[in-house]
C-alpha positions as CSV (number, residue, x, y, z in Angstrom):
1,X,0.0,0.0,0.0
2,X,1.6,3.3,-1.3
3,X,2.1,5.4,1.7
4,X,-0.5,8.1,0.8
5,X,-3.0,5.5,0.8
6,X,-2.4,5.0,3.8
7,X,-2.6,8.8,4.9
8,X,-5.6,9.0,3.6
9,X,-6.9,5.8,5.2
10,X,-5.5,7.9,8.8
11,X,-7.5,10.7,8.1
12,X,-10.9,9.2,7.2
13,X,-10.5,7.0,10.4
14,X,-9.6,9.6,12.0
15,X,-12.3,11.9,11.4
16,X,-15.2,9.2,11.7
17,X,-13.8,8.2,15.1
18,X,-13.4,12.0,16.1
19,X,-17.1,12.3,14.8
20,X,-18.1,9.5,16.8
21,X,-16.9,11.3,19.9
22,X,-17.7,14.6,20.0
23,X,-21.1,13.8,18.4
24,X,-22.0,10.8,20.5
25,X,-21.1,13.1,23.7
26,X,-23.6,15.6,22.6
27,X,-20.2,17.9,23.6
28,X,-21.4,21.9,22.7
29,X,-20.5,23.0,19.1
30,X,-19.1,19.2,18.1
31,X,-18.0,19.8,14.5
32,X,-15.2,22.3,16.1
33,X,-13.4,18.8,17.7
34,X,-13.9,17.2,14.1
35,X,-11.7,20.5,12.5
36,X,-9.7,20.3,15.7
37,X,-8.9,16.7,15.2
38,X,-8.6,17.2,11.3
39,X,-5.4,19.8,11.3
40,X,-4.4,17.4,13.0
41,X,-4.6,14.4,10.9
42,X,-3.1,16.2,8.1
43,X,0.0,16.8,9.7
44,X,2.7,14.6,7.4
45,X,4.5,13.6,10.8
46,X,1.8,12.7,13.3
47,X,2.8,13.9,17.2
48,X,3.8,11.0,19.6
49,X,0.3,10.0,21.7
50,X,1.7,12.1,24.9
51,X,2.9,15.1,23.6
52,X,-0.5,14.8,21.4
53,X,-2.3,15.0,24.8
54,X,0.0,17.5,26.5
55,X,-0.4,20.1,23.7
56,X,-4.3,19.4,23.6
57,X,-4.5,20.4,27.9
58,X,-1.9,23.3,27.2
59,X,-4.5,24.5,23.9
60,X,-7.4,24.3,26.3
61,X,-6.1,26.1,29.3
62,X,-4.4,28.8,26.6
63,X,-7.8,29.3,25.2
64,X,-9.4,29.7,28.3
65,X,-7.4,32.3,29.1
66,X,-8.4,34.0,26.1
67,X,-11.3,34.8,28.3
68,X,-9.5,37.1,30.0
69,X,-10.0,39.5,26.9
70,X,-13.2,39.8,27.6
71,X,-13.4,42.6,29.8
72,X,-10.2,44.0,27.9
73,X,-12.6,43.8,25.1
74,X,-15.7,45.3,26.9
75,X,-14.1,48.5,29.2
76,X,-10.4,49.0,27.0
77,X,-11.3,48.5,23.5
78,X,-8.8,50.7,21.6
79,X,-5.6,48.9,23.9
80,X,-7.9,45.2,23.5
81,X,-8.0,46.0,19.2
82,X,-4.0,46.9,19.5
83,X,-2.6,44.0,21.9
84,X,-4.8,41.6,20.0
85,X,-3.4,42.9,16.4
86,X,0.3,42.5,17.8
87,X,-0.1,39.0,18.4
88,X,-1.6,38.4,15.5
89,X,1.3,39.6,13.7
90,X,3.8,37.8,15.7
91,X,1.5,34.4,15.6
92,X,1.2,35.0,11.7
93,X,5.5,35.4,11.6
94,X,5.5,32.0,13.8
95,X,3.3,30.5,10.8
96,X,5.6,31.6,8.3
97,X,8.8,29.8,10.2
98,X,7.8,26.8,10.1
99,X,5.2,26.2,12.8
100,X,2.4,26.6,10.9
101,X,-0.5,24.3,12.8
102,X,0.5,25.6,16.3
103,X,0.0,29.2,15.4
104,X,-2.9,28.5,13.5
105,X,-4.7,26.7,16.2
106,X,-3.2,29.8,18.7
107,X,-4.8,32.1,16.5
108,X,-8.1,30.5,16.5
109,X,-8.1,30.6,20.5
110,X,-6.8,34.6,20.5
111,X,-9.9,35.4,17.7
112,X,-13.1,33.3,18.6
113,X,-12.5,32.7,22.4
114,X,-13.0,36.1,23.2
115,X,-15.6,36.7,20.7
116,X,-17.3,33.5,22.1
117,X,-16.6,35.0,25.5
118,X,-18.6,38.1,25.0
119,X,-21.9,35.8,24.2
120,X,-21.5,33.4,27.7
121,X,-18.0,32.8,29.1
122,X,-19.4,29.2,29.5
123,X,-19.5,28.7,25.9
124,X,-16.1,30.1,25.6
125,X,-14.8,27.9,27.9
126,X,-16.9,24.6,25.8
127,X,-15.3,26.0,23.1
128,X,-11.7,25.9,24.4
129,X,-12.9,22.3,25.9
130,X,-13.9,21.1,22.3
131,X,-10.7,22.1,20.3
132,X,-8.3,20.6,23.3
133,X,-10.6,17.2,22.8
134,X,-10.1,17.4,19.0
135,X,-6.7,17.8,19.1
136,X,-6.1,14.9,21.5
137,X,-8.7,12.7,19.7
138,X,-6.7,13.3,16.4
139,X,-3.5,12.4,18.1
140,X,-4.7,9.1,19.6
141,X,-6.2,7.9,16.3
142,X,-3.2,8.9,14.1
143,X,-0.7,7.1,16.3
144,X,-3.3,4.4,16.6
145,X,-3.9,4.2,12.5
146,X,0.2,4.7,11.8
147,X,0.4,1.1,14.4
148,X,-1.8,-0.2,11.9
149,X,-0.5,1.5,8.6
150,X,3.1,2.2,9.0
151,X,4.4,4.0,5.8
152,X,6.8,2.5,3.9
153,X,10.6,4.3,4.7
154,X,11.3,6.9,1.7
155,X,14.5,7.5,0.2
156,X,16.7,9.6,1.8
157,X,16.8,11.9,-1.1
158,X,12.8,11.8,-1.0
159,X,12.7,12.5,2.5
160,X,15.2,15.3,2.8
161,X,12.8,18.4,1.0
162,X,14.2,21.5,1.4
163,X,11.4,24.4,2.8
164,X,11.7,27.6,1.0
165,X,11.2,30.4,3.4
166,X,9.1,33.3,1.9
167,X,11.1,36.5,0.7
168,X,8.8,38.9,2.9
169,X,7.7,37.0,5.7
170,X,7.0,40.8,7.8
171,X,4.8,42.0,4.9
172,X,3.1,38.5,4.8
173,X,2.3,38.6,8.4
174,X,0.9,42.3,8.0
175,X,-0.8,41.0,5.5
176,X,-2.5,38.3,6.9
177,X,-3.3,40.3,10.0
178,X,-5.4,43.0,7.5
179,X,-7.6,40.0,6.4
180,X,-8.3,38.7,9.9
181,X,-8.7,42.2,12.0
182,X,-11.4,43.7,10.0
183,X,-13.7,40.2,10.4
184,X,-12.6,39.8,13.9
185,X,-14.1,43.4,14.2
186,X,-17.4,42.9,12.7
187,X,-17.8,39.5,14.9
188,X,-17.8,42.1,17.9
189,X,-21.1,43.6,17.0
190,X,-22.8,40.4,16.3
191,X,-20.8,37.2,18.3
192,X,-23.2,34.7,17.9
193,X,-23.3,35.2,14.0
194,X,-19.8,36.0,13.2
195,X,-17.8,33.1,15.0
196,X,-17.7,31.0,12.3
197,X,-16.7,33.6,9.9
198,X,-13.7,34.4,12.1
199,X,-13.0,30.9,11.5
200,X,-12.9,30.7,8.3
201,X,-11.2,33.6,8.4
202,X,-8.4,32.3,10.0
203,X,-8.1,29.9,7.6
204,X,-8.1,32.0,4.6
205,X,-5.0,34.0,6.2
206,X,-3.4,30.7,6.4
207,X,-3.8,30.1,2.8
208,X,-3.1,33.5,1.3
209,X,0.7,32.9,2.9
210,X,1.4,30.1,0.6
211,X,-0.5,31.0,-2.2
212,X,0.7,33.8,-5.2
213,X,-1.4,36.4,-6.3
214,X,-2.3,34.8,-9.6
215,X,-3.9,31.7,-7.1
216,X,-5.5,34.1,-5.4
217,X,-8.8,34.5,-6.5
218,X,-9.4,30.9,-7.7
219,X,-8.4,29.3,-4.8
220,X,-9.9,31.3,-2.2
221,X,-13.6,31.8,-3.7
222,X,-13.7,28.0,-5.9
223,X,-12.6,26.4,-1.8
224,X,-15.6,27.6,-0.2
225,X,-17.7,27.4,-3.1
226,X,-16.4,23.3,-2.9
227,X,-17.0,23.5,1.0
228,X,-20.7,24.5,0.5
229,X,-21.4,21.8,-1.9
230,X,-19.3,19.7,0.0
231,X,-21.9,20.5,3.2
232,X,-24.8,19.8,0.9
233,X,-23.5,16.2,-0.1
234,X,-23.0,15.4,3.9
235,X,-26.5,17.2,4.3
236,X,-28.6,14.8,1.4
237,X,-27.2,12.3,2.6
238,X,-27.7,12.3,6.4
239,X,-31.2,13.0,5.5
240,X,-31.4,9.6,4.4
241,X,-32.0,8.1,7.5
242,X,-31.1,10.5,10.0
243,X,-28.7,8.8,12.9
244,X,-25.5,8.9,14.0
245,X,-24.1,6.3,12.3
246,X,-24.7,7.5,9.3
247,X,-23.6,11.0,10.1
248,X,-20.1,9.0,10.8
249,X,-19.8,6.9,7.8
250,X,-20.8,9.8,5.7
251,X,-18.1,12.4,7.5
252,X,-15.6,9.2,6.8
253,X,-16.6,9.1,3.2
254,X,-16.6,12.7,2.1
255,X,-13.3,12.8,3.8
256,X,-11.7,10.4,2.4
257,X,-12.9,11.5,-1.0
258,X,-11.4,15.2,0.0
259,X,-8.1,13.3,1.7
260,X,-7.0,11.4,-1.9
261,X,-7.3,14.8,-3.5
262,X,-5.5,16.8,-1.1
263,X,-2.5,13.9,-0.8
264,X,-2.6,13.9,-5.0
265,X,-4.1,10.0,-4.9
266,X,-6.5,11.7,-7.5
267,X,-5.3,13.7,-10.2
268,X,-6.5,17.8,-9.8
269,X,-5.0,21.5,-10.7
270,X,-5.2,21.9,-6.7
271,X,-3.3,22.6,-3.9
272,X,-3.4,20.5,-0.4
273,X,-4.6,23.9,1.3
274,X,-7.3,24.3,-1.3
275,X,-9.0,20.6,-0.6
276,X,-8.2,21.4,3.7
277,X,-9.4,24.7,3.6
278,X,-12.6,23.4,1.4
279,X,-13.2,20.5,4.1
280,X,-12.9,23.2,7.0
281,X,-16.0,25.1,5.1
282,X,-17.7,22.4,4.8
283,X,-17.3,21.4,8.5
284,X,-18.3,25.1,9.4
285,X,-21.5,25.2,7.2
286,X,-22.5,21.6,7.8
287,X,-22.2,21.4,11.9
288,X,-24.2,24.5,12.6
289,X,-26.7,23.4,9.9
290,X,-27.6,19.9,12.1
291,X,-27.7,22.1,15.3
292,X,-30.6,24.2,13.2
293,X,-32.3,21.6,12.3
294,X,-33.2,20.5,16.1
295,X,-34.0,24.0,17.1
296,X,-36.6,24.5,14.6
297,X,-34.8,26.9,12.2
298,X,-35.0,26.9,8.2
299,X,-31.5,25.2,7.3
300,X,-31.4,25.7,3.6
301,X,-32.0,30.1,4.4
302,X,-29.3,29.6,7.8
303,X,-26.6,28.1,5.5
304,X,-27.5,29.9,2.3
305,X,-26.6,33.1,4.7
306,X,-23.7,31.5,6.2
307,X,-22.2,30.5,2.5
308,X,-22.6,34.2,1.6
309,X,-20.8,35.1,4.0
310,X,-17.8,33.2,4.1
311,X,-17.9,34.0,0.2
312,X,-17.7,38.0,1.0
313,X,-15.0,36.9,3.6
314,X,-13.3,35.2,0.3
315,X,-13.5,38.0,-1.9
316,X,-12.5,40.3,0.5
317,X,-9.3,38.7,1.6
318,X,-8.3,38.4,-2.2
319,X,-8.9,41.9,-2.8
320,X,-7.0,43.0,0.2
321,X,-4.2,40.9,-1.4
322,X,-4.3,42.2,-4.6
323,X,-4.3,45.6,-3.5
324,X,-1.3,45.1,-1.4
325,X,0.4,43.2,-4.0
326,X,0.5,46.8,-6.2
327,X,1.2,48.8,-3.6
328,X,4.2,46.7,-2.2
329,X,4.7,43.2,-3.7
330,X,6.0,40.7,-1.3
331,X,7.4,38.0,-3.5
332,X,8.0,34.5,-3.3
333,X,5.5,33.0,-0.5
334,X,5.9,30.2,2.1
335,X,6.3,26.8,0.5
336,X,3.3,24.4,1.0
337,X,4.1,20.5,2.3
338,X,1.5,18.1,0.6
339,X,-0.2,16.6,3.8
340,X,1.0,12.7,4.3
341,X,4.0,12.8,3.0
């Protein structure tokens, strides 16, 4: 079996048993463990079980302190908007050295836990309880799956790959911190609404820092665009008969059909982070979706909103590129690692 078979057969695994878990719970906000537990699935070289664990308790006590910016947030709002767009910056520069999935999911915890926070610090605190979970979950199962599908050793010339480091990493950063402040803004005047759309946001930063301005456009609007019909495909078919097995077979299913495309199995004109970031929407639009279906609300009008949105979010982050790009090019950007390998 050709190792990124077998990545992909971690990652489907992975994300059924992950839905399994934070679904069969009935843990608040459950699809957040699945993307939690996702990132980290993806990772090429998956963390041993107890550092897995040890980052996932030092994630949820990190986030829970994000509720600390809460009254920052409600009595200092000018120094709250200035501390929080300094460590934006200096998560985004961690990012771009190498350490992409910690500051990502650091970022996540310094945007929507205090945002959360503002609505009910209990759900902040589920929030930061959820993410920790995923993260651990993903660890246990990768280790688990790698026991049970260890790659094949690579050639030493295969293995060594040599990571370009982008020519403007500061201007990146900046960058990436213009897409996510203005969002992370907005969320402040409507929490409940906007939480998801920080989210995505987040992970449309990511992807702009390994992306050219050419890619841009495509690659931005087409992944949430996939992620929405992506969320429809999970949504059809749990409607079949409604349960949580089948909720589980069909996360595995999609994401395995997502995973051979992102590891290249499939042939496609797309990067890794288009086919992640795609999975993420879907993840985003489909999980609130179920939770509307069992309070009563219209789903197909709630998501139709929601997929609006996060393609406004899309279009705005690739204008703010492309208007940076002419005002100050930044050059070569950070090199992407297909996940798997």
């Amino acid at each position: 079996m050709h190792n990124g078979d077998r990545a992909v057969l971690r990652i489907s695994i992975g994300t059924a048993i992950a839905a399994l878990v934070c679904y069969g719970l009935a843990l608040p906000m459950p699809h957040l463990g699945c993307i939690m537990a996702w990132i980290v699935l993806c990772q090429g070289k998956p963390l041993p079980i107890k550092k897995g664990i040890v980052v996932g308790v030092v994630l949820i006590v990190t986030m829970i302190g994000g509720v600390l910016m809460v009254p920052l947030l409600t009595h200092y709002p000018m120094p709250a908007l200035l501390f929080t767009g300094l460590l934006l910056y200096l998560l985004m520069l961690m990012g771009l050295g190498g350490k992409g999935t910690q500051a990502m999911l650091l970022t996540t915890a310094l945007t929507v836990i205090p945002i959360a926070g503002l609505i009910e610090q209990s759900l902040a605190i589920g929030i930061a309880q959820m993410m920790g979970l995923g993260i651990i979950i993903g660890t246990v199962v990768n280790r688990f799956a790698l026991a049970l599908f260890p790659p094949h050793p690579t050639p030493a010339a295969a293995a060594k790959k040599v990571a370009l480091a982008p020519e403007s990493p500061h201007q990146l950063a900046l960058r990436a911190v213009l897409i996510v402040l203005p969002v992370w803004l907005l969320a402040l005047s409507n929490p409940s609404f906007y939480i998801p759309a920080v989210m995505k946001t987040v992970m449309l930063a990511q992807q702009t820092n390994t992306l050219s301005a050419k890619q841009m456009g495509r690659e931005l609007v087409f992944s949430t665009l996939m992620g929405a019909a992506l969320a429809a495909v999970l949504w059809f078919g749990l409607s079949i008969w409604p349960s949580l097995l089948m909720l589980v077979l069909w996360l595995a299913l999609v994401s395995m059909w997502v995973a051979r495309r992102m590891v290249r199995l499939a042939a496609n004109r797309f990067t890794p982070s288009f086919w992640s970031n795609a999975w993420v929407t879907c993840l985003i639009l489909f999980g609130p979706a179920i939770q509307d279906s069992g309070s009563g609300k219209d789903v197909w009008i709630a998501s139709a909103m929601r997929c609006s949105l996060y393609v406004a979010v899309a279009l705005y982050g690739w204008a703010c590129v492309v208007i940076l790009e002419r005002w100050h090019p930044s050059g070569r950007p950070a090199v992407e690692a297909a996940p798997g390998d």
